[in-house]
C-alpha positions as CSV (number, residue, x, y, z in Angstrom):
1,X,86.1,100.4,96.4
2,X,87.7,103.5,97.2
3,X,89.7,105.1,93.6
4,X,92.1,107.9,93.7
5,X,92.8,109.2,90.8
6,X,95.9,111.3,89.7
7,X,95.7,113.7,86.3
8,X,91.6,113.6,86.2
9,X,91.3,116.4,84.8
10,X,92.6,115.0,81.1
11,X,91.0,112.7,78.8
12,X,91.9,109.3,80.2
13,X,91.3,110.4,83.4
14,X,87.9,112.3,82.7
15,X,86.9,109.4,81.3
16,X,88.0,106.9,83.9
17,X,86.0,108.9,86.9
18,X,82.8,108.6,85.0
19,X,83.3,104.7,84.8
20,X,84.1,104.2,88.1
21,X,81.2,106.4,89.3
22,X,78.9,104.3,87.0
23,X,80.0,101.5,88.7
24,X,79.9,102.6,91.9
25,X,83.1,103.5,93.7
26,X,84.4,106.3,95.9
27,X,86.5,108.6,93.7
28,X,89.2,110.6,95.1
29,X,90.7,113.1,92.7
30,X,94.0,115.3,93.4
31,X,93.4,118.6,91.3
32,X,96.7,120.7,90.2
33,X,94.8,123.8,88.2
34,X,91.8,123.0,86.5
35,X,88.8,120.7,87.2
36,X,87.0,121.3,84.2
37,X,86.8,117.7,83.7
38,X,85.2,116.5,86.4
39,X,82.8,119.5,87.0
40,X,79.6,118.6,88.5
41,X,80.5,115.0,89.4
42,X,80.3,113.4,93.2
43,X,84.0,112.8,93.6
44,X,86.2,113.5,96.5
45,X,88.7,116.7,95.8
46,X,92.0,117.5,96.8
47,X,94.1,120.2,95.5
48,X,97.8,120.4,95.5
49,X,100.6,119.1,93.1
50,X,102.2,115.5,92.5
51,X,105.6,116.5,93.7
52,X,104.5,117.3,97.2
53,X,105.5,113.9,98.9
54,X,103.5,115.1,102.2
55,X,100.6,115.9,100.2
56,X,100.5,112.5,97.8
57,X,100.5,110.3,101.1
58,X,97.8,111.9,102.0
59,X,96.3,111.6,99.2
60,X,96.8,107.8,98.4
61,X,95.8,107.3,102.9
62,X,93.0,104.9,102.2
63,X,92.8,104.5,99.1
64,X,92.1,100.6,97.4
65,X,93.7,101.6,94.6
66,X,95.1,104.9,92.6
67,X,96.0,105.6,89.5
68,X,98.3,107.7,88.2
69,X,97.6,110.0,85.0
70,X,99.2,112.7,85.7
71,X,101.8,114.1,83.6
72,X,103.6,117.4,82.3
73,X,103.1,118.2,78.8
């Protein structure tokens, strides 16, 4: 299955990719600033911000599922 994942960089999101991985899916992540939380992991990176509308349907194009962690703290 093919996983986007939104806000990866935080703890629920960190987390999440290394579950998925273990299990065997496509990760997708979309990065804002930092990545420090997914360093050195096989996932698929994208690089932009939430609010770009363009951007996000890109992001979510063939996709099985995403979810959304991001948010502003």
């Amino acid at each position: 299955m093919k996983v986007g994942i939104t806000g990866a960089n935080g703890h629920v999101g960190a987390n999440l990719i290394r579950r998925l991985l273990k299990d065997g899916h496509h990760v997708r992540v979309l990065q804002y600033h930092y990545h420090k939380g997914f360093d050195g992991l096989e996932v698929e990176v994208m690089t932009g911000d939430v609010n770009d509308n363009g951007l996000l349907a890109k992001f979510c194009s063939g996709m099985n599922v995403v979810y959304h962690l991001a948010a502003k703290i």
